[in-house]
N, C-alpha and C positions, 0 to 999 in steps of 0.2 A: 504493500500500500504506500501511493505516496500521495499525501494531504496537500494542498498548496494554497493557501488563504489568497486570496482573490479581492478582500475588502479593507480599509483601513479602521484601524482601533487601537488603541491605546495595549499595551503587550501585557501588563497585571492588572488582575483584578481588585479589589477593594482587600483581598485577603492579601496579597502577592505571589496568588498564583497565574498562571500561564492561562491566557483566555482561549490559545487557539494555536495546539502544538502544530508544525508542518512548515513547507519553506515557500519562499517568493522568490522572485526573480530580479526583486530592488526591495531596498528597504523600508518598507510598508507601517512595520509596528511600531507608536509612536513609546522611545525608554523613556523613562523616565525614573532618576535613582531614588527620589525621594517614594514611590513607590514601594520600595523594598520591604520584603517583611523579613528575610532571611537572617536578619543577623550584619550588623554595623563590620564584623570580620571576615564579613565573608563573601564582600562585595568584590568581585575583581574585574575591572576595565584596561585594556590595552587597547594601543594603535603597533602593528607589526609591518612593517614593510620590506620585501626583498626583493633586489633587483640582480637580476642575472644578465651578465653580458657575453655567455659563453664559457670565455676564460679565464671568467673572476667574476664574483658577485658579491655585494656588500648586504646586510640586514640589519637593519633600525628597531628599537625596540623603545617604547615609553608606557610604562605601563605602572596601573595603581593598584593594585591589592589591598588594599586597606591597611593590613598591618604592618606592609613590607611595600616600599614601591623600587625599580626595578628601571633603569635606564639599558641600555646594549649597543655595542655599535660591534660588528662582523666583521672583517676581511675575510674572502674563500678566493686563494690564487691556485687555478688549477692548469697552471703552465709546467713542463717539467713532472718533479715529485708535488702533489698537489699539498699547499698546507694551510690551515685558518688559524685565526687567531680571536678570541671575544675578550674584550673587556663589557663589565656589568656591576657599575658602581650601584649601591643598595643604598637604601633608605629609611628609617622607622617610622609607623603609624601616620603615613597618608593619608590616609581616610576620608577620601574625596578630594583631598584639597589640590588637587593636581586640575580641579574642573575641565574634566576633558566634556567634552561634546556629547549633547545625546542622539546625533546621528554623524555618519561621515560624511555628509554630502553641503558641509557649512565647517567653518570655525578650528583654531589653530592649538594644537599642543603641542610644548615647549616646556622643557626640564631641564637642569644644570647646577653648576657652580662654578668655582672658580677654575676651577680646572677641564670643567669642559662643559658642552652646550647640544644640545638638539632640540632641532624644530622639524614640524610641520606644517607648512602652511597649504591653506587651500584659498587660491587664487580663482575660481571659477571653472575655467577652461583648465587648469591645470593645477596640477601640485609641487611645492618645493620644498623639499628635505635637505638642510642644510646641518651639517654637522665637525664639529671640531673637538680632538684630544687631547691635552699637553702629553701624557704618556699613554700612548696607547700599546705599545711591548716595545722591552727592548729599551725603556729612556726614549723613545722615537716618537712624534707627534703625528695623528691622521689629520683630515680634516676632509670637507667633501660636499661638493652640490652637485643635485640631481633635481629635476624636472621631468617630471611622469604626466602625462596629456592623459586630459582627464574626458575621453570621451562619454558620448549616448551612447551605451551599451549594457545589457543585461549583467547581471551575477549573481551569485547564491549567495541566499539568505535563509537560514534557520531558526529557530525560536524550537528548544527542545527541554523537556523536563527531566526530573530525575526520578525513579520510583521510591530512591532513597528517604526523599524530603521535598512537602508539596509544595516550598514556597523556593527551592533550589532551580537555578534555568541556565539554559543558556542562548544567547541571542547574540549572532556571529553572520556576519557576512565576510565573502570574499571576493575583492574585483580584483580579477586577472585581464593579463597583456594590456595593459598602458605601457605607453611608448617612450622608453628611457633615453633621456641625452644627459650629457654634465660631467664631472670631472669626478674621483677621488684620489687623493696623494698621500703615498705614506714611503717611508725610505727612501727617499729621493728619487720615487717613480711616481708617475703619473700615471692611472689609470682612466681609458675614456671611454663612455659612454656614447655610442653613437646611436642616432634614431634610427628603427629597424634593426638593428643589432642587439638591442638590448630592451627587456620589458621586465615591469615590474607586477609586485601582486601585492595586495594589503589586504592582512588579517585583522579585522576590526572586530575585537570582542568585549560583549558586556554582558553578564551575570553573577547569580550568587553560585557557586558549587560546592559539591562535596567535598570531604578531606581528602578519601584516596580516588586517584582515578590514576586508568593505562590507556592511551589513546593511538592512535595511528592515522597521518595525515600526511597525504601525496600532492603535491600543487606542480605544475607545469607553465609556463607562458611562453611563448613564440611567435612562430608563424610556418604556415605550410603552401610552399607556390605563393610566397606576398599575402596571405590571408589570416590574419590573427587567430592563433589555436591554443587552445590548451586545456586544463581539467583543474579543477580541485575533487579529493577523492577521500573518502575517512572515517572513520566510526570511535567507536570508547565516551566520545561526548555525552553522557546522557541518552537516556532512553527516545531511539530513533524509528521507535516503532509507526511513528507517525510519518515520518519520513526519512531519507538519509540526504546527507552533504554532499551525495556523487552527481558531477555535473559538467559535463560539455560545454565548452565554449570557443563559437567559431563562426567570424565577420562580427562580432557583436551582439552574436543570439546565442542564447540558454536552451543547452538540450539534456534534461532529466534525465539521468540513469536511476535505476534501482542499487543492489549491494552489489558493493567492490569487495575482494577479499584481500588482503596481504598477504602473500607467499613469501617468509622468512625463513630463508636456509637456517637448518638447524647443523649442529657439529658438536660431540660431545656433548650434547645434554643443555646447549645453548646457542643462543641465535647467532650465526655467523654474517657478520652484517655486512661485510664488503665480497662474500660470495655472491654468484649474481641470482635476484628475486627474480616471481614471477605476478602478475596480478591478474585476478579473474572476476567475473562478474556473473553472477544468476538469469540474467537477460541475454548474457553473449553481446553484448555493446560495449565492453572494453575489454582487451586481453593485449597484455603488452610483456615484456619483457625487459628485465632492468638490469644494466652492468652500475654497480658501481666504481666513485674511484676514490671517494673522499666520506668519510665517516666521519662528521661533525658530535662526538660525544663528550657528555660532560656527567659527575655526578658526585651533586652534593647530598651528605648526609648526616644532618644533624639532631636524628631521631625521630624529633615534633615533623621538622622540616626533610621532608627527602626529595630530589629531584634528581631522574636517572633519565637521560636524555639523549637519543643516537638519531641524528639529522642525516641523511645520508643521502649525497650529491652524485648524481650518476647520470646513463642516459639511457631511454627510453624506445622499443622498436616494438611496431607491432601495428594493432589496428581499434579504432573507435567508432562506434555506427552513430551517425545523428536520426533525431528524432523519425525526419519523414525519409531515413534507411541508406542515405548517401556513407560511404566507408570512408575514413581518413586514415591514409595509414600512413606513418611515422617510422623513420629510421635513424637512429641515435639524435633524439630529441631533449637538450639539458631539461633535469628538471631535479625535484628532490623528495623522497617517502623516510618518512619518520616514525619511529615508538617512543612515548613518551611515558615514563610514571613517575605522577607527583604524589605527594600529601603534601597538603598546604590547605 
């Protein structure tokens, strides 16, 4: 089943629960934080952005947790031996005051200090992520602008609950392949961003959730023969029975898939992540094949707090059916699938 709300209304009801689990193809549901019934700790809002240029891709991160908020800036250089590096200077009890936006489609967030700064702005027709590091590794400074063209075009949007706890959601959209130009510098190289070369995707999430969760999310942005392509694909989120995240996008239109699975080589009794995956779907409208080359993994583990985290950068071959049955098939297409498990 996939539910797709069709009307506009406000996303909680007078309790703070979810009026209307299932996904849109723009962001319809009006947030609003002061609604929340879940709990002042347990509100978490981010703006995520990644931009891939092939041979290097940077990811932005500003995000509020309420008890913890959470800056990130990524280099991923996958020329040669491929290698990243994240700085994620942290912060105590947030708790809104970060005033991010309650939709992505208006209004600017911007976090820092003296030692370093990110912004987002949205400018209309476009957006500008502008960012700087005094240390970003090494004693070395980044710093970096990027402009991402912000066309009319569809993306997925979800509003999903938890069976955990009725006043727990989550309500996350993702716009993929916006058209990346701008620079980033780090080591006395210059990395550029050229348009059509490069596209970017933003992860825009707002809800309350649970402690534990394990998730798995695949995003892609491109182009196939000049025609903007790619996927976001993913489950663990909250109960998606109503619908799931998997979702085509190609020239600017939204094509519904049903379930994606993730095929995670296993090896001794554990997931072998830079062995190559494979992804399949119940409908037979996605079936791809994934080499990786870069395994973006981090894990912290402070008991309360645990996040065990493997981003995995690879490329993608295979084939994707749109709605009204046209094939797109793909051969070594950048993109990146992930497992994620928090408690927070």
């Amino acid at each position: 089943m996939q539910h797709e709300i069709t009307s506009r209304h406000p996303l909680l009801d007078s309790a703070g629960k979810l009026i209307e689990p299932g996904y849109t193809k723009g962001l319809l549901m009006d947030y609003d934080r002061k609604a929340i019934k879940g709990g002042a700790l347990r509100i978490k809002e981010w703006d995520y952005y990644l931009i891939h240029a092939g041979s290097f891709a940077i990811a932005l991160t500003i995000a509020d947790n309420s008890y913890m908020g959470l800056d990130s800036i990524s280099l991923l250089d996958f020329t040669g031996v491929p290698w990243e590096h994240t700085n994620s200077p942290m912060s105590l009890m947030t708790l809104g005051k970060r005033n991010f936006p309650s939709g992505s489609d208006s209004g600017n967030v911007e976090s820092g200090s003296s030692k370093y700064h990110i912004c987002f702005a949205h400018n209309g027709d476009h957006r500008l992520l502008t960012f700087s590091m005094e240390n970003f590794m090494d004693g070395k400074p980044i710093k970096g602008e990027i402009r991402l063209e912000n066309p009319q075009q569809e993306s997925m949007v979800i509003c999903t609950p938890y069976k955990e706890k009725e006043t727990a959601f989550y309500y996350n959209q993702k716009i993929n392949c916006m058209p990346a130009s701008g620079w980033v510098e780090y080591g006395g190289k210059e990395y550029k961003l050229r348009k059509g070369e490069a596209w970017g995707t933003l992860d825009w999430g707002r809800g309350v959730w649970t402690y534990k969760n394990t998730w798995y999310w695949g995003s892609a942005s491109w182009s196939v023969d000049g025609v903007p392509f790619g996927w976001n694909i993913g489950y663990g989120f909250g109960d998606t029975s109503a619908a799931s995240e998997n979702m085509l996008f190609y020239g600017g239109k939204a094509h519904k898939l049903s379930q994606v699975r993730f095929n995670i080589p296993m090896k001794n009794g554990t997931e072998d992540y830079m062995s190559p995956w494979t992804f399949t779907s119940d409908d037979g409208r996605f079936e791809m094949d994934f080499k990786p080359y870069l395994d973006r993994a981090s894990c912290t583990d402070i008991k309360i707090i645990c996040s065990d985290q493997h981003q995995v950068f690879g490329l993608f071959t295979g084939e994707a059916r749109l709605d009204d049955g046209t094939v797109i098939q793909v051969k070594d297409l950048p993109g990146f699938a992930e497992k994620v498990m928090n408690k927070w």
